[in-house]
LODRENVEX-622406 format. One record per residue: chain; x, y negated, z negated of N, C-alpha, C, O in turn; residue number from 1. Coordinates in steps of 0.05 Angstrom, whole numbers, plus 5000, padded with zeros to 4 digits. Layout:
N
<rec chaine="A" n_u="X" n_v="Y" n_w="Z" ca_u="X" ca_v="Y" ca_w="Z" c_u="X" c_v="Y" c_w="Z" o_u="X" o_v="Y" o_w="Z" num="NUM"/>
...
//
This chain:
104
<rec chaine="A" n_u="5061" n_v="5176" n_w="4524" ca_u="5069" ca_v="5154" ca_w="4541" c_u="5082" c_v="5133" c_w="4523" o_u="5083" o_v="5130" o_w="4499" num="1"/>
<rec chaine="A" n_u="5085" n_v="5128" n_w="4531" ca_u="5115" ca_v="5109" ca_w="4515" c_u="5110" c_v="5078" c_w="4523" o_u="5100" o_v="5072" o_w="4545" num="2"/>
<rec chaine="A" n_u="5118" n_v="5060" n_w="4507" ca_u="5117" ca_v="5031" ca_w="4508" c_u="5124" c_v="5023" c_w="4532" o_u="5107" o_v="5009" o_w="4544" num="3"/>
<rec chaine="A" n_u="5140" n_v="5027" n_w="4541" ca_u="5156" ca_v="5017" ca_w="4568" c_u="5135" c_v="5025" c_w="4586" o_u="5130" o_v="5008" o_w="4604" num="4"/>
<rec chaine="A" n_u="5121" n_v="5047" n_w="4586" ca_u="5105" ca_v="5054" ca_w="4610" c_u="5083" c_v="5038" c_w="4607" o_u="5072" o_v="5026" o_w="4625" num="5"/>
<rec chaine="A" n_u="5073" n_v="5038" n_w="4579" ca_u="5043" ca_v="5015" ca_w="4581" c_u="5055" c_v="4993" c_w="4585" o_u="5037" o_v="4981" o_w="4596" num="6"/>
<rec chaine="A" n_u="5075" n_v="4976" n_w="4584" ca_u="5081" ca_v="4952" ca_w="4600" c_u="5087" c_v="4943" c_w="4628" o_u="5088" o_v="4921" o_w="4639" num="7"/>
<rec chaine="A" n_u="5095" n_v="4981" n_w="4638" ca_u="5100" ca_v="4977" ca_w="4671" c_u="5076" c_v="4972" c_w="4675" o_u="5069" o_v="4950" o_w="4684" num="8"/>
<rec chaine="A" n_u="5052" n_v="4996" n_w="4667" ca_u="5021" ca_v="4999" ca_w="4676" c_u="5009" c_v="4977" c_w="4675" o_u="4992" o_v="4973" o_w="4692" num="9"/>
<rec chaine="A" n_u="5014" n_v="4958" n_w="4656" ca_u="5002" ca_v="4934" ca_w="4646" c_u="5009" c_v="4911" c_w="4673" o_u="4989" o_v="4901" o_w="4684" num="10"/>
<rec chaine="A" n_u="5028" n_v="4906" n_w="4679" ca_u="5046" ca_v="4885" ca_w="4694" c_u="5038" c_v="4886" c_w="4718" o_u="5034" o_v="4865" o_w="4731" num="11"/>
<rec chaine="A" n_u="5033" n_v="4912" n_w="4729" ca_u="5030" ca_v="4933" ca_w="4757" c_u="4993" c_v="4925" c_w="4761" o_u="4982" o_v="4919" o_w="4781" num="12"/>
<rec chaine="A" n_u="4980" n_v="4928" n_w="4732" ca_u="4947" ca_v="4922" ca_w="4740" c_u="4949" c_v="4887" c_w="4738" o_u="4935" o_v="4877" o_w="4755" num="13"/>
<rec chaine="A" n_u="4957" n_v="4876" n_w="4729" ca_u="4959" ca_v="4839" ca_w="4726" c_u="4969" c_v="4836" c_w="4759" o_u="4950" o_v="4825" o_w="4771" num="14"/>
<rec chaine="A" n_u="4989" n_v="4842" n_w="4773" ca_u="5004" ca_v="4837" ca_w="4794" c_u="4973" c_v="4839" c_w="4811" o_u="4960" o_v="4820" o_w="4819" num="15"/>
<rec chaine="A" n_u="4965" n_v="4878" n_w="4817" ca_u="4941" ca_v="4873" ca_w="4830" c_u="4923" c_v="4858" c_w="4825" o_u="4911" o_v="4853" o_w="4847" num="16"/>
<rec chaine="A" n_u="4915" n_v="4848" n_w="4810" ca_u="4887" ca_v="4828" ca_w="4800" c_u="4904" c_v="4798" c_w="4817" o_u="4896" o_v="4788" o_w="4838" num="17"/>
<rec chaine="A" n_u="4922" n_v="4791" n_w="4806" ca_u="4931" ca_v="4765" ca_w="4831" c_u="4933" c_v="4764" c_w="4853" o_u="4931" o_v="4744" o_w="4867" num="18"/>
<rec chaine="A" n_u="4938" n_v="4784" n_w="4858" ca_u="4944" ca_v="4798" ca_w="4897" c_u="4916" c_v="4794" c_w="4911" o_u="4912" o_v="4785" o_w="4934" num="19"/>
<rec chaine="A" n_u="4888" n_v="4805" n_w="4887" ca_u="4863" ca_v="4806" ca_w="4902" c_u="4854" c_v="4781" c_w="4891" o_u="4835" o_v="4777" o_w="4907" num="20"/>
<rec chaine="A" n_u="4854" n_v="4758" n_w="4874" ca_u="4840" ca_v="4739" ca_w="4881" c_u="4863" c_v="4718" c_w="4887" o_u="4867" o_v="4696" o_w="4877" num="21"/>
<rec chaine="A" n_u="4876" n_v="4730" n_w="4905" ca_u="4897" ca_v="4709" ca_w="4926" c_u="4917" c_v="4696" c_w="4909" o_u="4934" o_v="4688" o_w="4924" num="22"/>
<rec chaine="A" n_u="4921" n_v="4690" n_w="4889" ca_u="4943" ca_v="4669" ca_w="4877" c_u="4969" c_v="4676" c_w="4869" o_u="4988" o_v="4665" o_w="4859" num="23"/>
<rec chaine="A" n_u="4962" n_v="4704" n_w="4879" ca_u="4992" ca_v="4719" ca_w="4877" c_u="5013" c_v="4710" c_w="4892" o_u="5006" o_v="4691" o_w="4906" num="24"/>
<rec chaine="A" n_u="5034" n_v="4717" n_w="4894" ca_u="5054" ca_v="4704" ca_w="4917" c_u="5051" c_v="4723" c_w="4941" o_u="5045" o_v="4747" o_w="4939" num="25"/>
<rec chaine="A" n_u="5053" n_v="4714" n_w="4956" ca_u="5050" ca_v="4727" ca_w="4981" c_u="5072" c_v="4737" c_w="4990" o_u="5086" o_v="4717" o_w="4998" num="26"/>
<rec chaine="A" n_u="5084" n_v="4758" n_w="4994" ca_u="5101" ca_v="4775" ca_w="5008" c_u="5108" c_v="4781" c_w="5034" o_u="5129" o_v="4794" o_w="5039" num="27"/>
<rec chaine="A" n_u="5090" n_v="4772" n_w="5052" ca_u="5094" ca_v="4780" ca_w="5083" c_u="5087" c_v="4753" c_w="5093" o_u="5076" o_v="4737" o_w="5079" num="28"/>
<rec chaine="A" n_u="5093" n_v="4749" n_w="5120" ca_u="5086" ca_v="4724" ca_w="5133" c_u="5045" c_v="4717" c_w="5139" o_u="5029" o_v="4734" o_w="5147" num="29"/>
<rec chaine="A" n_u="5039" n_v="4695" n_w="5134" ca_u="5010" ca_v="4700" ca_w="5136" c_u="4996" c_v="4710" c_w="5151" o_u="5011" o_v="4707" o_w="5170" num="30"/>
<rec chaine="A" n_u="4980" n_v="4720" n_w="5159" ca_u="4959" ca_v="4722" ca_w="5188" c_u="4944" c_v="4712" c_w="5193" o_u="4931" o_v="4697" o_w="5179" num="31"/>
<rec chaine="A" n_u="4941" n_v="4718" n_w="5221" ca_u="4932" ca_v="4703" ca_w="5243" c_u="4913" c_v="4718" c_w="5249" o_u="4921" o_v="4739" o_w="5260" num="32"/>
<rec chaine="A" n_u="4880" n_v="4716" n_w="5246" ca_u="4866" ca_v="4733" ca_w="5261" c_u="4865" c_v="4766" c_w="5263" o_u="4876" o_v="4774" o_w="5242" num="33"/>
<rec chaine="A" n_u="4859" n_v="4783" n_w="5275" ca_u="4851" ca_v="4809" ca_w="5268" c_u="4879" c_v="4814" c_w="5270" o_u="4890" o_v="4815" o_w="5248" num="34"/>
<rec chaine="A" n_u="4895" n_v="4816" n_w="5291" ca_u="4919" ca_v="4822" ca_w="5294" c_u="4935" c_v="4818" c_w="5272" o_u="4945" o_v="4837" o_w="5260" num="35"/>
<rec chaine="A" n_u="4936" n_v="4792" n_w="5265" ca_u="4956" ca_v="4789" ca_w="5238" c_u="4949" c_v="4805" c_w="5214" o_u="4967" o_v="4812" o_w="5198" num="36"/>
<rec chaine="A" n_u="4922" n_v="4813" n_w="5210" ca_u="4914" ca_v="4826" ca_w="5193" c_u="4928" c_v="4857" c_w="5188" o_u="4941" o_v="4868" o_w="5170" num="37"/>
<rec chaine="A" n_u="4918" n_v="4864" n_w="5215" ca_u="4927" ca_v="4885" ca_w="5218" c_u="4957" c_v="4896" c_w="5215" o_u="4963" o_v="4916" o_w="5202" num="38"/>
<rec chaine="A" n_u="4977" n_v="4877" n_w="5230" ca_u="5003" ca_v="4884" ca_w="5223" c_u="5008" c_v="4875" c_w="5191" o_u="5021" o_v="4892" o_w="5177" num="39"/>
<rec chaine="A" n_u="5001" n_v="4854" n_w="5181" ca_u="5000" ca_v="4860" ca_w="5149" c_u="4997" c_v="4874" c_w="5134" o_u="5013" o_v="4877" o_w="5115" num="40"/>
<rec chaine="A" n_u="4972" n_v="4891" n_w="5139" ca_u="4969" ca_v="4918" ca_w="5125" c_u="4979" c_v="4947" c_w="5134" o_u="4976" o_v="4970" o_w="5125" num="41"/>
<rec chaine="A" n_u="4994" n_v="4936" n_w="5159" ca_u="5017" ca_v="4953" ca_w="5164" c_u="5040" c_v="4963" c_w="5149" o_u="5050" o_v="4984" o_w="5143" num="42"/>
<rec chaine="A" n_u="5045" n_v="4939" n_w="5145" ca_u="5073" ca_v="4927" ca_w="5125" c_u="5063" c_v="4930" c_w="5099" o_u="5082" o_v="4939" o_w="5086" num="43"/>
<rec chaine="A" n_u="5039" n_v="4927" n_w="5082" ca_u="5038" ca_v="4945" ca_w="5058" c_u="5032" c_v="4967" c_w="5058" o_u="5036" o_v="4975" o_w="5035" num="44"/>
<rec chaine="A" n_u="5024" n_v="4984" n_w="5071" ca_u="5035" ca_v="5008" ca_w="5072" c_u="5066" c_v="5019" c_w="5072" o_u="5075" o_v="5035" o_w="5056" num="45"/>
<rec chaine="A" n_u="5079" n_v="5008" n_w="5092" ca_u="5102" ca_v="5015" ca_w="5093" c_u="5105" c_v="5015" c_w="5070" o_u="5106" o_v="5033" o_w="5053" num="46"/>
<rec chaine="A" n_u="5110" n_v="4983" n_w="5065" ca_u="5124" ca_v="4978" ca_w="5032" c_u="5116" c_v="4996" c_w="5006" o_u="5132" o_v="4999" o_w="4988" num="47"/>
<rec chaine="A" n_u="5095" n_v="5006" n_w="5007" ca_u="5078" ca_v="5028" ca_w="4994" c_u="5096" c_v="5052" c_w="4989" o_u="5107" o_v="5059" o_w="4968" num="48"/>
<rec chaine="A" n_u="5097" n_v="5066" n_w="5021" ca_u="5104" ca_v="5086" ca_w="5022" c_u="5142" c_v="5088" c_w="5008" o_u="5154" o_v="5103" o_w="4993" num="49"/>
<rec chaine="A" n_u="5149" n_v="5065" n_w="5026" ca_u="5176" ca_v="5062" ca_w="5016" c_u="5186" c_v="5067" c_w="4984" o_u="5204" o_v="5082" o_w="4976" num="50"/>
<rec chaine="A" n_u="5168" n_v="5047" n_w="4969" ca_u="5173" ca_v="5057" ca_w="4944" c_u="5173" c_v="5071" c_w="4932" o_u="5191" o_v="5074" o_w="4914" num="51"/>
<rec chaine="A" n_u="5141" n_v="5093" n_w="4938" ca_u="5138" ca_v="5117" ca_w="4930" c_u="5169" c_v="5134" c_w="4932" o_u="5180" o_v="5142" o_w="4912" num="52"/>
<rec chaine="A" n_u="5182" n_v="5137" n_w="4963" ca_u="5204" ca_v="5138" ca_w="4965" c_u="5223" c_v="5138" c_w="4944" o_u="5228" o_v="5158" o_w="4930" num="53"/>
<rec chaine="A" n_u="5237" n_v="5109" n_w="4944" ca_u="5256" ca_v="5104" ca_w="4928" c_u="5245" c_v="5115" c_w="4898" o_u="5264" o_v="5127" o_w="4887" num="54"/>
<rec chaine="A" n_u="5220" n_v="5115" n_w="4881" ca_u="5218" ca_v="5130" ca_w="4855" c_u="5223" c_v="5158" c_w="4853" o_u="5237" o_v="5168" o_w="4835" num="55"/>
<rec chaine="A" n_u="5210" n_v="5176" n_w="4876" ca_u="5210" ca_v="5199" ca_w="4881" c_u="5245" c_v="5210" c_w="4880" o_u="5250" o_v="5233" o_w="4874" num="56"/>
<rec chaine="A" n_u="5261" n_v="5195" n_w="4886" ca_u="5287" ca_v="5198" ca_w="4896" c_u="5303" c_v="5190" c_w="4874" o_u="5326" o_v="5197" o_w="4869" num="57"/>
<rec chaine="A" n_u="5291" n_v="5174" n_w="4861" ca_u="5299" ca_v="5161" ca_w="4832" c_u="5302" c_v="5178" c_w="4806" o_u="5320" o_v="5174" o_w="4790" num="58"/>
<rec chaine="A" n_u="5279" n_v="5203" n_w="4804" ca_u="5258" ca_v="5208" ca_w="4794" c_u="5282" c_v="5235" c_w="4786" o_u="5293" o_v="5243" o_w="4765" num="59"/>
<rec chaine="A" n_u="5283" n_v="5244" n_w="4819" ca_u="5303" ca_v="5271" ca_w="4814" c_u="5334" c_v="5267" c_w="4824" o_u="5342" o_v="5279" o_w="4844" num="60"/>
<rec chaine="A" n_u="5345" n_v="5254" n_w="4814" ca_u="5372" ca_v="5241" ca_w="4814" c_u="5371" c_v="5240" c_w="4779" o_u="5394" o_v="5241" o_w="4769" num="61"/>
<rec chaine="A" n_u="5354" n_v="5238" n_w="4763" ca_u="5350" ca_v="5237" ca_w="4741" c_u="5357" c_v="5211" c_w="4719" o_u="5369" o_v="5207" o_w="4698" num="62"/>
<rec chaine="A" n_u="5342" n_v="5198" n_w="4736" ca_u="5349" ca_v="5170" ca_w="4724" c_u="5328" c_v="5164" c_w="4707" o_u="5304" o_v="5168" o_w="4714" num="63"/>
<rec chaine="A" n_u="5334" n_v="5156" n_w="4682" ca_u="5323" ca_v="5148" ca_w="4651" c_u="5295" c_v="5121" c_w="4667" o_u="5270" o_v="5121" o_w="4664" num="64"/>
<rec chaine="A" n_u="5306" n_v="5110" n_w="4678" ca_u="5284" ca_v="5081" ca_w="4687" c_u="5254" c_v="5091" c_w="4698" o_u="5232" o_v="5080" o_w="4693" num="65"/>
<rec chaine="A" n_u="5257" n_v="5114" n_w="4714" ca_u="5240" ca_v="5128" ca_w="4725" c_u="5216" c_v="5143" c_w="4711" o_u="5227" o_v="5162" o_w="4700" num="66"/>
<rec chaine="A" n_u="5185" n_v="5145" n_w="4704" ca_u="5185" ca_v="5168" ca_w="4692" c_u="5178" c_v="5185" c_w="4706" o_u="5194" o_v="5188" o_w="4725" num="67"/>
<rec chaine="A" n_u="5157" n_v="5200" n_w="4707" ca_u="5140" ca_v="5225" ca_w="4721" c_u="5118" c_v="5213" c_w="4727" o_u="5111" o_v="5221" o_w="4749" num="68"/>
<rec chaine="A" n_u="5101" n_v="5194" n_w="4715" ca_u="5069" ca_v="5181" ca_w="4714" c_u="5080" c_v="5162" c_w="4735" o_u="5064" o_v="5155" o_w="4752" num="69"/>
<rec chaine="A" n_u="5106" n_v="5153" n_w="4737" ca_u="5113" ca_v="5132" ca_w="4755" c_u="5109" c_v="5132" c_w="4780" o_u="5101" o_v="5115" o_w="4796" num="70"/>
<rec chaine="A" n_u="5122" n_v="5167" n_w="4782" ca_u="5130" ca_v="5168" ca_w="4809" c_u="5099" c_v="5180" c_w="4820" o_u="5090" o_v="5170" o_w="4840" num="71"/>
<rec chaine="A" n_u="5086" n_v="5198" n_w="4809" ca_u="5056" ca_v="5202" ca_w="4811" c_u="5039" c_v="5184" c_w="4830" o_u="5030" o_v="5188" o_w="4852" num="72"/>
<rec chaine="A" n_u="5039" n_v="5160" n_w="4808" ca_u="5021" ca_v="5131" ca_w="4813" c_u="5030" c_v="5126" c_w="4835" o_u="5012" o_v="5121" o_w="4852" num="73"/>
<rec chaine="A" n_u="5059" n_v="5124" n_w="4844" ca_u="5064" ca_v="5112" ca_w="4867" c_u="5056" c_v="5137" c_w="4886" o_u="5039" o_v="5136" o_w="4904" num="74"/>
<rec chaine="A" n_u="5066" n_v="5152" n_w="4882" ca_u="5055" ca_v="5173" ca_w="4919" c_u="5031" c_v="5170" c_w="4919" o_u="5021" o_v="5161" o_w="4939" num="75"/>
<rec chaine="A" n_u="5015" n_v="5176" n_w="4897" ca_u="4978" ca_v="5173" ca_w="4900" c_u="4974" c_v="5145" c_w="4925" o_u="4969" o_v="5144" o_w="4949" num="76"/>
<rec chaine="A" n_u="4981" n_v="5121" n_w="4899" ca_u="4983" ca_v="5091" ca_w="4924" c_u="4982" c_v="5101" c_w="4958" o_u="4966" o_v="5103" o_w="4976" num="77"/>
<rec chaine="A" n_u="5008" n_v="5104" n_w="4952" ca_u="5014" ca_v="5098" ca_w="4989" c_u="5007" c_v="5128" c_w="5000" o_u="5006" o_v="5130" o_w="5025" num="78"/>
<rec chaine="A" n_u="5002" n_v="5149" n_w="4987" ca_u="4973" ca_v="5171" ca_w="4996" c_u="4947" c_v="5153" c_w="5004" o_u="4941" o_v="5157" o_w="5028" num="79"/>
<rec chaine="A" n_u="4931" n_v="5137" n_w="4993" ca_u="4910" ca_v="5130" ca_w="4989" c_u="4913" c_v="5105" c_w="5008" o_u="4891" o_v="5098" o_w="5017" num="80"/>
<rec chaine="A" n_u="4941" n_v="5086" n_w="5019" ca_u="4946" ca_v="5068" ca_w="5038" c_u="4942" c_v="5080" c_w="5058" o_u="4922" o_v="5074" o_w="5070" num="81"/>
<rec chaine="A" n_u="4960" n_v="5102" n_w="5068" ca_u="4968" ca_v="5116" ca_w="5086" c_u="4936" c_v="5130" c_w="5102" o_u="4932" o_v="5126" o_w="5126" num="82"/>
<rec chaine="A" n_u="4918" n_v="5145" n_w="5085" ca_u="4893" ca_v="5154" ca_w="5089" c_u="4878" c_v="5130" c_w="5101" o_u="4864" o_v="5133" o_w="5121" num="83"/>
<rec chaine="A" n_u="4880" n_v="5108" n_w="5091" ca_u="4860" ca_v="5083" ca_w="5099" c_u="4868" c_v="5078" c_w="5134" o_u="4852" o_v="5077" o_w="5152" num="84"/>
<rec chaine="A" n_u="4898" n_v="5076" n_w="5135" ca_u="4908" ca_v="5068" ca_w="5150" c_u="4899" c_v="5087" c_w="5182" o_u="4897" o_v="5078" o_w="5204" num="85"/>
<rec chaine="A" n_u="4897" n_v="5114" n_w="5172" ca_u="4893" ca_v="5127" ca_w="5184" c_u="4866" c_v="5128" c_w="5199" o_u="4861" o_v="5136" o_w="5221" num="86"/>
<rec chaine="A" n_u="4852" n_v="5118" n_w="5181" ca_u="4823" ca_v="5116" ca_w="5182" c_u="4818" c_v="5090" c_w="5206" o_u="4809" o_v="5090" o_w="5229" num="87"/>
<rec chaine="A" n_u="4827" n_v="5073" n_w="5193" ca_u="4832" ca_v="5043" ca_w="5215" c_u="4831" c_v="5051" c_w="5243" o_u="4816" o_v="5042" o_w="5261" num="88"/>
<rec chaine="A" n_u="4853" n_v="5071" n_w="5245" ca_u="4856" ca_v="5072" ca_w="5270" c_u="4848" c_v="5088" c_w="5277" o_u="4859" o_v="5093" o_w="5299" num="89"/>
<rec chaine="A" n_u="4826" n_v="5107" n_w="5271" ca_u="4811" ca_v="5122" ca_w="5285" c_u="4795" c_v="5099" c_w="5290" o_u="4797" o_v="5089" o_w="5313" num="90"/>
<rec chaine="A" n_u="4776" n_v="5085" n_w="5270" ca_u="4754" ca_v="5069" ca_w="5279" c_u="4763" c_v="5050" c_w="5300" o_u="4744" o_v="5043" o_w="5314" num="91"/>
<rec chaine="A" n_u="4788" n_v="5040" n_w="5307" ca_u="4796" ca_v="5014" ca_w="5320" c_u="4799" c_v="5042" c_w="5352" o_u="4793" o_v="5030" o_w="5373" num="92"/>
<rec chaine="A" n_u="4805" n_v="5066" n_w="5357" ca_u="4812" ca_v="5074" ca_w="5369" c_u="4778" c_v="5084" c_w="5386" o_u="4777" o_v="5085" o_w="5410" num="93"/>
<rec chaine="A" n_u="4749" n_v="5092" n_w="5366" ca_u="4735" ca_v="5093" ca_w="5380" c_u="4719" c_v="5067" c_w="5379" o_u="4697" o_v="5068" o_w="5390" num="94"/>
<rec chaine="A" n_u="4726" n_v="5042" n_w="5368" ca_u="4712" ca_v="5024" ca_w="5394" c_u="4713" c_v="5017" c_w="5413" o_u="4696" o_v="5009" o_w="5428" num="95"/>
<rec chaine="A" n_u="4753" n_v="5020" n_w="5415" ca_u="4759" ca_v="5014" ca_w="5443" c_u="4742" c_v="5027" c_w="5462" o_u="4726" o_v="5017" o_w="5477" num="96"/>
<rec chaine="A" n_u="4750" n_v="5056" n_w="5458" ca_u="4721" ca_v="5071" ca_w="5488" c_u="4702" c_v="5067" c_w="5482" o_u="4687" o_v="5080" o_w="5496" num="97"/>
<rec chaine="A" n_u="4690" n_v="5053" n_w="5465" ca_u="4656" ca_v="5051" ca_w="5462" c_u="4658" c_v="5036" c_w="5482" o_u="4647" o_v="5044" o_w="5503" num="98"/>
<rec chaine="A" n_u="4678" n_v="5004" n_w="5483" ca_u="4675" ca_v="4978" ca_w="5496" c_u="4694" c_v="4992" c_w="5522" o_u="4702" o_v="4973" o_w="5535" num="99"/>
<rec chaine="A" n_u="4702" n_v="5015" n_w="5531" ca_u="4716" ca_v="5016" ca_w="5552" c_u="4692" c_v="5032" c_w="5573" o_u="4687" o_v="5026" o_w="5596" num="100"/>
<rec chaine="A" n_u="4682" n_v="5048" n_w="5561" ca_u="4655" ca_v="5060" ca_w="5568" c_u="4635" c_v="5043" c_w="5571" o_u="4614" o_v="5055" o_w="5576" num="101"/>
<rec chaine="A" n_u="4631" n_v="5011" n_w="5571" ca_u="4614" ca_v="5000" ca_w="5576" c_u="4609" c_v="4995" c_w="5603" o_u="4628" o_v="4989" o_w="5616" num="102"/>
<rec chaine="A" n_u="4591" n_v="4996" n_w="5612" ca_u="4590" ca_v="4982" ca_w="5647" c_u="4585" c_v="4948" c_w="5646" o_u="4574" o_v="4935" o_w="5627" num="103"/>
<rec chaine="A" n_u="4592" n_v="4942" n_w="5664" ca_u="4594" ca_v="4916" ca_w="5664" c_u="4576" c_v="4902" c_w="5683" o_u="4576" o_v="4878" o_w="5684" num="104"/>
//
């Protein structure tokens, strides 16, 4: 692994550490309540997946900027977004009929 990559790796774990105790810049419009939440972590996923994207595409076009650990890290990511996401909406999908199945 090469210099350049322990400084992406380096930059990439500092960025997350600000993102989770908030002082990072914020990227998407704020939210509002569950809703806002939810379409937020919509939108990092996307943005997730997207990039994985553009490296993946980067990667075998054969561009020098790119490496292999790069493009890896990123599909894992937005694998591991994508799974959560999935998950969400199973759980958000059976409380609805828990609470639709309720009698009133």
């Amino acid at each position: 692994m090469n210099s350049s990559a322990l400084t992406n790796a380096l930059q990439q774990l500092s960025l997350l550490a600000e993102q989770a105790e908030g002082s990072g810049t914020q990227r998407f419009a704020p939210a509002t309540g569950f809703a806002g939440e939810l379409q937020s972590s919509l939108q990092r996923i996307n943005q997730l997946q997207q990039t994985a994207t553009r490296q993946s595409n980067a990667f075998q076009a054969g561009s020098e900027a790119v490496s292999l650990s790069d493009v890896m890290a990123d599909s894992q990511k937005a694998s591991v977004a994508f799974q959560m996401g999935v998950q969400v909406r199973n759980r958000l999908l059976s409380a609805y009929k828990d609470v639709m199945a309720m009698q009133v």
